[in-house]
N, C-alpha and C positions, 0 to 999 in steps of 0.2 A: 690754627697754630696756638691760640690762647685755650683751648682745651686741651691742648697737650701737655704746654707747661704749666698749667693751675694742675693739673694732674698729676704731675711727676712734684710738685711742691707738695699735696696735697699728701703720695706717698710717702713723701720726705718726713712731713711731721706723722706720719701713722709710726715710722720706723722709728724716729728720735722718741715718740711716746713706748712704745715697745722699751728702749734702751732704757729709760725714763723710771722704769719700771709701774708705769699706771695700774692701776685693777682693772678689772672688767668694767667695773660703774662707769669710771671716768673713759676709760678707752672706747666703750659705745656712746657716752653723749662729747666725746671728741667729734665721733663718724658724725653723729646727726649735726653740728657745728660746722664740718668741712661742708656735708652737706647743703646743707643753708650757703654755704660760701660758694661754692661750687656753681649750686644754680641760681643767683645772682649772675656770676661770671658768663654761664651758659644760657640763660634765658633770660635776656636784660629786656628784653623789648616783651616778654608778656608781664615781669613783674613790673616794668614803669607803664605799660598800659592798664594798670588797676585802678578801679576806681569801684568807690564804694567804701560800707562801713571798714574801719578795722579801730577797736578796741572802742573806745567811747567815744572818736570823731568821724568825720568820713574824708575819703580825699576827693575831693572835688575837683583835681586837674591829673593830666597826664606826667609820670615823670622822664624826663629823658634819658633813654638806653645807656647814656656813656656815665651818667652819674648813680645808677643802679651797678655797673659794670665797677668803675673807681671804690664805690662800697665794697663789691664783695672782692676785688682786690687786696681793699685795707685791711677786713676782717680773716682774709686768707695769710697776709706776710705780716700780722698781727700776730697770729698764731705760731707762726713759722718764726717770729724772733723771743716769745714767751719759750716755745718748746727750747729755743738756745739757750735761754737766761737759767731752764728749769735745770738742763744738763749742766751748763758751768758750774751752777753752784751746788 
């Protein structure tokens, strides 16, 4: 069910960006940000099972699916109240 409605939220803001009138530039690094949001949502349990480098430290413990899951939540109805604030004003 939670891939269904991060989905239809996800169309939401591609269509307010359309209204929005975005360019190309920004309406393709929208997709790849829903993206990234998206599969957080979808694939919480391989990204909190990462371990290893990433950028200049490493992560040394596993993180739990539901706060991988809550992130990409944020990052998703984040977006979805930015696209509102872009339209109002």
């Amino acid at each position: 069910m939670e891939k269904v409605i991060s989905s239809i939220i996800a169309v939401i803001i591609l269509a307010l960006s359309y209204f929005a009138g975005f360019n190309l530039r920004n309406f393709l690094l929208l997709i790849v940000y829903l993206a990234f949001s998206l599969s957080l949502i979808w694939s919480a349990e391989g990204w909190g099972a990462y371990r290893g480098l990433m950028g200049h430290s490493s992560v040394n413990a596993a993180t739990p699916p539901i706060l991988v899951k809550i992130g990409g939540w944020l990052l998703l109805l984040l977006s979805l109240i930015w696209m509102a604030v872009i339209i109002i004003s």
